[in-house]
C-alpha positions in Angstrom: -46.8 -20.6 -0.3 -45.7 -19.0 2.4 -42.7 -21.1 3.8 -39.5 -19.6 2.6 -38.7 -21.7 -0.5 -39.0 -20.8 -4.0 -39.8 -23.4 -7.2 -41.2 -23.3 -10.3 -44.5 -24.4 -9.2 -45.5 -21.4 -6.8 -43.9 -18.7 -9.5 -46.6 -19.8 -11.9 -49.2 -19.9 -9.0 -48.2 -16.0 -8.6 -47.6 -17.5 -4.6 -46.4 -14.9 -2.3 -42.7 -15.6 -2.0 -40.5 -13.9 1.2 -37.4 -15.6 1.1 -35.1 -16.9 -1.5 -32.3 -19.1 -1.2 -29.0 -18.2 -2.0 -28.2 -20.4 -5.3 -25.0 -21.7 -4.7 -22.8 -23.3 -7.2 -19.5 -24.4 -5.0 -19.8 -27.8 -3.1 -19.9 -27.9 0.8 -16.3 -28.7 1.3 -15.0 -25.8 -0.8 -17.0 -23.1 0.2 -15.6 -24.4 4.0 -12.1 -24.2 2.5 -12.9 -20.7 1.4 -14.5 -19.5 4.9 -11.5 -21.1 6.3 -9.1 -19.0 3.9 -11.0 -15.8 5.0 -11.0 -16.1 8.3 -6.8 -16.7 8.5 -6.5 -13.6 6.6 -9.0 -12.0 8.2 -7.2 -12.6 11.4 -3.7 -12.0 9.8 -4.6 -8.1 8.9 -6.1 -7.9 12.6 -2.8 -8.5 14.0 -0.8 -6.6 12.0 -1.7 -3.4 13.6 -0.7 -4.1 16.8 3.0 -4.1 16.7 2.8 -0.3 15.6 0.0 0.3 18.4 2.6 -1.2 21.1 5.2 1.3 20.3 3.3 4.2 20.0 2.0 3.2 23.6 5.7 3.0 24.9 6.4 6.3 23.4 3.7 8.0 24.6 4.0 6.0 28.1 7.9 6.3 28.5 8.0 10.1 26.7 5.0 11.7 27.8 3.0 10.0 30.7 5.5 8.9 33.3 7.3 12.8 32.7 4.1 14.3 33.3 4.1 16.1 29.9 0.5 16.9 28.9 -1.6 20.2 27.8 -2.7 22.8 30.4 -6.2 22.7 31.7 -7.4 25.3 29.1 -6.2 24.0 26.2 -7.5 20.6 26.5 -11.3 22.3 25.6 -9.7 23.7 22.8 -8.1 20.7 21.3 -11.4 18.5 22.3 -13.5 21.0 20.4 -11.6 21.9 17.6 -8.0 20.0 17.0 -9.4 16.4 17.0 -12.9 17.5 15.5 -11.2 19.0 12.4 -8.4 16.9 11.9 -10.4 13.5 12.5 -13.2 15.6 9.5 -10.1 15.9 7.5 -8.8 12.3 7.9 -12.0 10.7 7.3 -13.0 12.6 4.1 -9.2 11.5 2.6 -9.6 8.2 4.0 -13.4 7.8 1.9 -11.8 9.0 -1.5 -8.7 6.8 -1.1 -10.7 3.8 -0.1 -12.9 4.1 -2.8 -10.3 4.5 -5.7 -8.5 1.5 -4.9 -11.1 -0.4 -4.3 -12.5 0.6 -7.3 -9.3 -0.7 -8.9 -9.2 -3.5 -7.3 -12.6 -4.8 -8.8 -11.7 -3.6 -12.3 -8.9 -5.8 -12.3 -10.6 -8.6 -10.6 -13.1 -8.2 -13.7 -10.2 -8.1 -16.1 -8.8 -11.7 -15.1 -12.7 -12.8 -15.0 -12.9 -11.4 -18.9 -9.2 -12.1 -20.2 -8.7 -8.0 -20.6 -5.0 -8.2 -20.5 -4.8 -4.4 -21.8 -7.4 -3.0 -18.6 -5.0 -5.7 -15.9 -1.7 -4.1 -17.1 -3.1 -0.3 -17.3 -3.5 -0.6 -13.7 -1.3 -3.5 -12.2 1.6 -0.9 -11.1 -0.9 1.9 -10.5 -0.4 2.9 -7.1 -1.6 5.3 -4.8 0.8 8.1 -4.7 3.2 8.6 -1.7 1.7 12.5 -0.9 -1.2 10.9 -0.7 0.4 8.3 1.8 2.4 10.9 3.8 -1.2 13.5 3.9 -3.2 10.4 6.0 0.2 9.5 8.4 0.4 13.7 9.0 -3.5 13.9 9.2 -2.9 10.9 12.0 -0.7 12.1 14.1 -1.9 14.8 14.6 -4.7 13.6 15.7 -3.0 10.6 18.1 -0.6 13.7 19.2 -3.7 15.5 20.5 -5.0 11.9 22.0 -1.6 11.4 23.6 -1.3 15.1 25.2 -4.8 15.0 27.1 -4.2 14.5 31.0 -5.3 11.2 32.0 -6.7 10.4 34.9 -4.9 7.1 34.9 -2.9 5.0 32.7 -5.3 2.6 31.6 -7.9 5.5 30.4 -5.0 6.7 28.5 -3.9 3.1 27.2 -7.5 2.2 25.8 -8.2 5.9 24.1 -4.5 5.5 22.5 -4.6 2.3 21.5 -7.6 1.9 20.2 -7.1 5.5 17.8 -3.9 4.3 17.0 -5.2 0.8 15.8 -7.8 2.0 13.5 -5.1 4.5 11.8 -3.1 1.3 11.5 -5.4 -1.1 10.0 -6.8 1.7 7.1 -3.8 2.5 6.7 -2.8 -1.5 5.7 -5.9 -1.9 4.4 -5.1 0.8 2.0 -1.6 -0.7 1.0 -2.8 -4.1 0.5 -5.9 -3.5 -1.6 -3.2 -1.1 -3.7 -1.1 -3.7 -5.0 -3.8 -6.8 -5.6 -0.9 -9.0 -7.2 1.1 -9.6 -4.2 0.9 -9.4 -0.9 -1.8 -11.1 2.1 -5.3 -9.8 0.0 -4.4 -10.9 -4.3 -6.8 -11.9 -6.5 -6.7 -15.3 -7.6 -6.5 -16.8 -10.7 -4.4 -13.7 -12.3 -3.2 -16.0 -15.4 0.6 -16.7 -15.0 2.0 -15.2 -18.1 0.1 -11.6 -17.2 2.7 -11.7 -14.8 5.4 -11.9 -16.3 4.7 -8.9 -18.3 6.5 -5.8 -18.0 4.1 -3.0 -17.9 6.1 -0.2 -18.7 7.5 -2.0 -21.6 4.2 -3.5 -23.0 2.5 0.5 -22.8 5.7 1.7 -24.2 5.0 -1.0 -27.7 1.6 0.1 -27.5 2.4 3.6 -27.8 4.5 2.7 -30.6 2.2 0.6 -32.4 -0.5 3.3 -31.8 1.8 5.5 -33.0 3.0 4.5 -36.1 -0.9 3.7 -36.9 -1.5 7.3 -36.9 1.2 8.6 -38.8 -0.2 5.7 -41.4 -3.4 6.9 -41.6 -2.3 10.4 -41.8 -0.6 9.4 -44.9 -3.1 7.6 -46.3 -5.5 10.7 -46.0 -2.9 13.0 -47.5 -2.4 10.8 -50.3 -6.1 10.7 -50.8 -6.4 14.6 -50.4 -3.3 15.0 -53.1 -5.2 12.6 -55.7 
């Protein structure tokens, strides 16, 4: 059988099978409601860039471009070859290894609420990435925009699209970033987090645990003393 579908029948005929069907357990209406759900937030994190781009396009239109303030001839070949090159290699090796521990996070808690793990959900609910970290990528990208934003143009709409489109994509990682960080608030949370994880305190629920861990070790230390002694 050659016509896309699998069922029982063919499997046992040992038919040759190319396609299979995505098995799909939500009804019609609700995986609408999700696509639906998506796509707003989808849109919402699309936006959010753009107030940031919009500034950095006034500064660099009302501060640099209309002034005439812009690298010589000579160094723009260096900064083309070298500045943006290394910084952009820089940004974009930071950017992978950030991306892929949150993320990483971020489905280890999603599996936590999936498996009841309260223990694995509160160990990293206020785990977040750590401001260094956050002030190396906004350093790493500017000076990379700076570079973008101190090339001659030869008009300002060549400038406007090189600008704004650099500065968006630092932007959006950079929310990106922040929003996967914290999956209990915020535009992108994981649903279905169980209501009375939340009202946990972390710091105070590790702090018994210590405690409790503890105390169970200076028990058993005991205990195998005793045992030694006798």
């Amino acid at each position: 059988m050659i016509n896309g579908k699998i069922d029982e029948k063919s499997q046992e005929n040992g038919s040759i099978v190319i396609f299979k069907e995505h098995y799909r357990h939500l009804g019609l209406k609700h995986r609408f409601t999700k696509a639906v759900e998506l796509a707003i937030k989808c849109a919402i994190m699309l936006v959010m860039p753009i107030p940031f781009v919009v500034g950095i396009l006034f500064f660099w239109y009302y501060a640099l471009y209309q002034r005439g303030i812009y690298f010589n001839q000579g160094l723009e070949g260096i900064i083309a070859a070298a500045w943006i090159p290394t910084f952009g290699i820089l940004y974009s090796l930071l950017t992978a290894v950030v991306l892929s521990t949150v993320w990483s996070e971020y489905k280890t808690m999603r599996t936590a609420v999936k498996k009841y793990d309260v223990e694995t959900f509160i160990d990293l609910r206020d785990e977040e990435m750590s401001p260094l970290v956050h002030v190396m990528m906004i350093v790493l990208s500017l000076a990379v925009l700076a570079a973008f934003m101190g090339i001659k143009y030869p008009d300002v709409w060549s400038g406007t699209l090189l600008i704004s489109s650099t500065a968006y994509l630092f932007v959006l990682i950079f929310l990106v970033i922040i929003e996967i960080d914290d999956p209990c608030s915020g535009l992108w949370f994981i649903k279905n987090i169980h209501k009375e994880w939340l009202e946990i305190n972390p710091k105070e629920w590790r702090k018994q645990r210590s405690e409790d861990a503890r105390a169970a070790f200076h028990q058993k230390k005991n205990n195998n003393h005793n045992g030694a002694s006798l």
